[in-house]
C-alpha positions as CSV (number, residue, x, y, z in Angstrom):
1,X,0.0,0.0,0.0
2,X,1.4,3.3,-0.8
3,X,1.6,6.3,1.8
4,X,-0.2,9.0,0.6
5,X,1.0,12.6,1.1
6,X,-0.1,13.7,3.7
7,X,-0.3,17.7,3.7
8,X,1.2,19.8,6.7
9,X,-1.3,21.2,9.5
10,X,-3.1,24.1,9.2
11,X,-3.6,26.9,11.6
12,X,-6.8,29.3,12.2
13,X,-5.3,32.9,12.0
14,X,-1.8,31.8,10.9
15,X,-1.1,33.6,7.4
16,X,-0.9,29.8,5.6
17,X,-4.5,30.0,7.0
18,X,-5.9,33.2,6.8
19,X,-7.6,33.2,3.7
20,X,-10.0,30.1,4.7
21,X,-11.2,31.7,7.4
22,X,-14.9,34.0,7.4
23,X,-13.9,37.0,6.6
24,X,-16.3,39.4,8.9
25,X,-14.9,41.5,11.5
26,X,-15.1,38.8,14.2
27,X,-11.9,37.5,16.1
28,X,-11.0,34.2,14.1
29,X,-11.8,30.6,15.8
30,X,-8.2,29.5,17.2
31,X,-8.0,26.6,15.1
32,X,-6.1,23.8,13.8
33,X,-6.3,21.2,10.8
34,X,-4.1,18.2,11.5
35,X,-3.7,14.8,9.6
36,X,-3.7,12.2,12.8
37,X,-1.0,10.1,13.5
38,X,-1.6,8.0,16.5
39,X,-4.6,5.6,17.3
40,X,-5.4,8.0,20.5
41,X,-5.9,10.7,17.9
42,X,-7.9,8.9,15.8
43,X,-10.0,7.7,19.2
44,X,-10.7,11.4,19.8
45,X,-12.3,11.6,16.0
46,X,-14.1,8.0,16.8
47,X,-15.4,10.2,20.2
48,X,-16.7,13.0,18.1
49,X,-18.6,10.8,15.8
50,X,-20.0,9.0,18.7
51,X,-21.6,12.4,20.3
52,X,-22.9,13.3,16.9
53,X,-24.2,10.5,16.0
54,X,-25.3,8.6,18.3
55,X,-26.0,10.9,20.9
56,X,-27.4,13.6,18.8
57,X,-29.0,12.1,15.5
58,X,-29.8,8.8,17.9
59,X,-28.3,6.5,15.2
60,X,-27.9,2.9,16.5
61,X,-24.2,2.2,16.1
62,X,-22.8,-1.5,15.5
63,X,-18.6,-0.8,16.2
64,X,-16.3,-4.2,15.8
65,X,-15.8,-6.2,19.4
66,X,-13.9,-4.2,21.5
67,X,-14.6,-0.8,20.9
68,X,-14.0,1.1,23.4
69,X,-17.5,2.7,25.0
70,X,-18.0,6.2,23.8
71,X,-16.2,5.4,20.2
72,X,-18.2,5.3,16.7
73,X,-16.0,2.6,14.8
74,X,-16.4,0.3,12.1
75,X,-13.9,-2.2,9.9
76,X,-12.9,1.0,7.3
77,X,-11.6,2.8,9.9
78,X,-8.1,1.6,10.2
79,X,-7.5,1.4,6.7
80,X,-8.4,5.3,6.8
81,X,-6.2,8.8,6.7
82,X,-8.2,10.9,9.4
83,X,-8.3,14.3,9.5
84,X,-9.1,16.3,12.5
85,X,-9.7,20.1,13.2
86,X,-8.9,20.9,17.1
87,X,-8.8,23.8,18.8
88,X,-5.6,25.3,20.4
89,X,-4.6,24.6,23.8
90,X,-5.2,28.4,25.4
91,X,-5.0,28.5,29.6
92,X,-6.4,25.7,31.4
93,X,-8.4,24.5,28.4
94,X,-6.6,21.7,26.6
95,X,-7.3,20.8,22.7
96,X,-10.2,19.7,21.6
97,X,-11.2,18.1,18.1
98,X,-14.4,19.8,16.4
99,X,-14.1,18.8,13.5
100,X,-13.4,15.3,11.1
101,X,-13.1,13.7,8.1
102,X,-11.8,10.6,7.2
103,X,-10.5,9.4,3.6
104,X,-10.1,6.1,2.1
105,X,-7.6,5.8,-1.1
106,X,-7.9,3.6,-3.8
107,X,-4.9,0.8,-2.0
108,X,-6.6,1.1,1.3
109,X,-9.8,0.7,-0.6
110,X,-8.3,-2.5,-2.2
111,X,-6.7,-4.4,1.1
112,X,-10.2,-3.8,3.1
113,X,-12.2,-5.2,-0.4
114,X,-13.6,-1.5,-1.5
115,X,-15.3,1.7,-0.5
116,X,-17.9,2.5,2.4
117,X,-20.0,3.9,-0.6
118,X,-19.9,0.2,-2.0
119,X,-21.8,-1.1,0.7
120,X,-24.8,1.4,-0.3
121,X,-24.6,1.7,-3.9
122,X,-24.1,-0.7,-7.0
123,X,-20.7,1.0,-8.4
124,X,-20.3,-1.1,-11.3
125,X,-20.3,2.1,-13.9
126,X,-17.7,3.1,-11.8
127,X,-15.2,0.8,-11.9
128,X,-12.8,2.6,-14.7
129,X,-12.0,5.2,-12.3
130,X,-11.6,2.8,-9.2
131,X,-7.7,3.3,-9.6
132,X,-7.5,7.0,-9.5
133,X,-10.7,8.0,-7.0
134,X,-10.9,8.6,-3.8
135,X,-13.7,7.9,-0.8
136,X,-14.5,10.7,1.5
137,X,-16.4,9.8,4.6
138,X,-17.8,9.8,8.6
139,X,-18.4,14.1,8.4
140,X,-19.2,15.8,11.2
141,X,-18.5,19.3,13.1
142,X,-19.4,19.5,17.0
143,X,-22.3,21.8,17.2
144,X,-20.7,24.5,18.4
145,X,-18.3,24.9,15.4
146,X,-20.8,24.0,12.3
147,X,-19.8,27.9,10.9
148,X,-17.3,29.3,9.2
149,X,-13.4,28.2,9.7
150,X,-13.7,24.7,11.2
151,X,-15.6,23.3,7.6
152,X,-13.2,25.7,5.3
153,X,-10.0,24.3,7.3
154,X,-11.7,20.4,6.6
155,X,-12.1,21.7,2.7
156,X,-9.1,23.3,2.6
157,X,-6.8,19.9,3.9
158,X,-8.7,17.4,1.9
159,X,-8.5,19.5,-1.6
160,X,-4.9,19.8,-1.0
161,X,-4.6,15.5,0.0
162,X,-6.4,15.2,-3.6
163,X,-4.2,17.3,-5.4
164,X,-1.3,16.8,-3.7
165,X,-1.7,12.8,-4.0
166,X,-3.0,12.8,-7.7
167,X,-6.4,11.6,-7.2
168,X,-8.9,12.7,-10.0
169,X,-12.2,11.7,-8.3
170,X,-14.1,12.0,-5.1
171,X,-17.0,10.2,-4.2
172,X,-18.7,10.2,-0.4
173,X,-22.7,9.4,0.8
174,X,-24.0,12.7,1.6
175,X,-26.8,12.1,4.0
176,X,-30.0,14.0,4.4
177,X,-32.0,13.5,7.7
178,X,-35.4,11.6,8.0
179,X,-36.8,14.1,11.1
180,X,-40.2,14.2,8.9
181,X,-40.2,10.7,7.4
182,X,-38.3,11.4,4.4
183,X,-40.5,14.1,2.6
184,X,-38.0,16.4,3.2
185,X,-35.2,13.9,1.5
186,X,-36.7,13.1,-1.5
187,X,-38.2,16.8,-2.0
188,X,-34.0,17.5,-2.1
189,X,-33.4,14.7,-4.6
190,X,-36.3,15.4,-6.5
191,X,-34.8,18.9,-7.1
192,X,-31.2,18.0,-7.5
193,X,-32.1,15.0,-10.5
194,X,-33.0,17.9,-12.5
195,X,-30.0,20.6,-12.1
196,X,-26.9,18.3,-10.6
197,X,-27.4,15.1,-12.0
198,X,-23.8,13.4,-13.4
199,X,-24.3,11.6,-16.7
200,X,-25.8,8.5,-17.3
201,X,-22.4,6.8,-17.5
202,X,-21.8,7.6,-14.1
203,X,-24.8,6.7,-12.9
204,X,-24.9,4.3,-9.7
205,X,-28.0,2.1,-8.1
206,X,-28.7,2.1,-4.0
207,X,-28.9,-1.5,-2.8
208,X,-31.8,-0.3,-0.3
209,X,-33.9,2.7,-2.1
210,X,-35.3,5.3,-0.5
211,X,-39.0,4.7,-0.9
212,X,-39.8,7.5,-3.1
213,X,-43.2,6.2,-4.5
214,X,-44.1,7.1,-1.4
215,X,-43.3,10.2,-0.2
216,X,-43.6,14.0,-1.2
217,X,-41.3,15.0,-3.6
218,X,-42.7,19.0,-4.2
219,X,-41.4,20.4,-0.4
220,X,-39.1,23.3,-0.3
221,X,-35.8,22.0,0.6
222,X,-32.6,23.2,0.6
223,X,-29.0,21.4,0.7
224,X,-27.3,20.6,4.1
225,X,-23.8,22.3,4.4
226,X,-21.6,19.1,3.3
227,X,-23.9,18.7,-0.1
228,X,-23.7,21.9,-0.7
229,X,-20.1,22.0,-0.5
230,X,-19.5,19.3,-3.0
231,X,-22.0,21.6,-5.3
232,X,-20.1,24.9,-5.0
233,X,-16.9,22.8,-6.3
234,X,-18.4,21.0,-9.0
235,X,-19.6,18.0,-7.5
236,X,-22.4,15.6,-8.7
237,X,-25.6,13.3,-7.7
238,X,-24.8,10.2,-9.4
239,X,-28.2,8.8,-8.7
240,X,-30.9,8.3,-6.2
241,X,-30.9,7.9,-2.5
242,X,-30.2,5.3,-0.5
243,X,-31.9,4.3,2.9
244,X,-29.6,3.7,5.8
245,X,-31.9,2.5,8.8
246,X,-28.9,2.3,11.6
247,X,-28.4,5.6,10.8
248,X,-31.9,7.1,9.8
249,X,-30.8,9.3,6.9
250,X,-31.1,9.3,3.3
251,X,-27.8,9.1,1.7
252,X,-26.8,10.6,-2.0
253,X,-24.1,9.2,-3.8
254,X,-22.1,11.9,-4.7
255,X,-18.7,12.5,-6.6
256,X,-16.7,15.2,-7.8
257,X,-13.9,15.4,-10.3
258,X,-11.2,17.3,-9.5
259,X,-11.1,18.6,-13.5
260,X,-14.6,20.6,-12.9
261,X,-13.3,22.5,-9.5
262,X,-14.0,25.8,-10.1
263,X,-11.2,28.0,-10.8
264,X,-12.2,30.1,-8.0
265,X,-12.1,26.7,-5.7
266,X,-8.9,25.5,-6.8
267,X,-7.1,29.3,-6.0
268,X,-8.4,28.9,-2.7
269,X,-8.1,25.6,-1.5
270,X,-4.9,24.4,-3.2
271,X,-3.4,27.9,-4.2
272,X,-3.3,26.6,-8.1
């Protein structure tokens, strides 16, 4: 398996930094973006995961035998580059991670016997760009951070991993919540089919649909933060939602190739 690149840290309010962050005259997070290193850093990303997931969204976790209480886990993680966003040790308050994203490359993808999004979706139209694509997953911000420089500094790390690393696409279940039953979710897919839909030869199945036929497809609804950041860079639907009971979301198949990033995007995130 080769060692991808990993990129150096990032720092809220360090000049490598500064232009990720919100830009309104507020005082700037103190913040850090870091690539972990050590299993006890990756348990403090398993422990955030945990407290969003389970504890907020109430999803009913199923972690390998001898997970530690307290940890979301599963058999992808240790195949997985994790990135974390903490925030700096200031007084008596030690670091805390706030942010994380983990990332699954095409080797690691290989030795564990293929992506998280295979276990959702039928990838078979996908299977040309297996060698050169790379699997985004397990998203999620503490509450208190969901604004401004803890989700650029995630952006910011992982564009620079995919360029830096030479990966040309990026795929990742977005999920939707199912608060209302799933009107909501398939209201958001109906709209997206029509304005973000990737090409037919790109186009993937969900092992367990979404129930569409019945449910309300004509709500107002509006993307969640991490689908509409793979939007804004050029990202794609590649077909419609699957059902994920443990979890009680909706999740889109999405991908994005790193040829459609929007100039704009690509000045920011990986200074190109």
């Amino acid at each position: 398996m080769e060692q991808p690149h990993l990129a150096p840290s990032l720092r809220a309010g360090g000049p490598a930094a500064a232009r990720f962050l919100d830009t309104r005259p507020v005082a700037p997070p103190r913040l850090e973006a870091v690539w972990a290193r050590h299993e006890d850093e990756v348990a403090l990303a398993q422990q955030l995961r945990f407290r969003v997931f389970a504890e907020e969204m109430g999803a009913r976790l199923r972690p390998p035998a001898g997970t530690p209480p307290g940890h979301d886990a599963d058999l992808f993680d240790r195949y997985c580059e994790h990135l974390l966003v903490r925030t700096l040790p200031a007084g008596d308050e030690p670091a805390r991670v706030v942010g994380t994203y983990r990332v699954l490359t095409p080797s690691a993808a290989r030795l564990v016997g293929g992506f998280y999004t295979d276990l959702e979706f039928d990838l078979v139209r996908l299977r040309s760009l297996r060698a050169g694509m790379v699997e985004l997953g397990r998203s999620c911000i503490d509450p208190g951070w969901r604004t401004g420089g803890a989700i650029m500094l995630l952006w910011s790390m992982l564009a620079e991993f995919v360029e830096r690393n030479g990966f040309r696409h990026v795929i990742g279940c977005a999920s939707m919540p199912l608060h209302d039953g799933g009107h909501w979710a398939a209201s958001l897919w109906n709209r997206l089919r029509h304005t973000h839909l990737a090409p037919i030869e790109y186009g993937v199945r969900p092992r367990l649909p979404l129930p569409l036929e019945d449910l309300r497809g004509d709500l107002p609804a509006e993307p969640p933060p991490l689908i509409r950041g793979y939007l804004k860079c050029g990202g794609r639907v590649l077909g419609a939602p699957a059902w994920d009971p443990d979890f009680n979301t909706a999740d889109l198949p999405m991908m994005l190739r790193m040829q459609d990033l929007p100039p704009a995007y690509r000045r920011r995130f990986v200074g190109a």
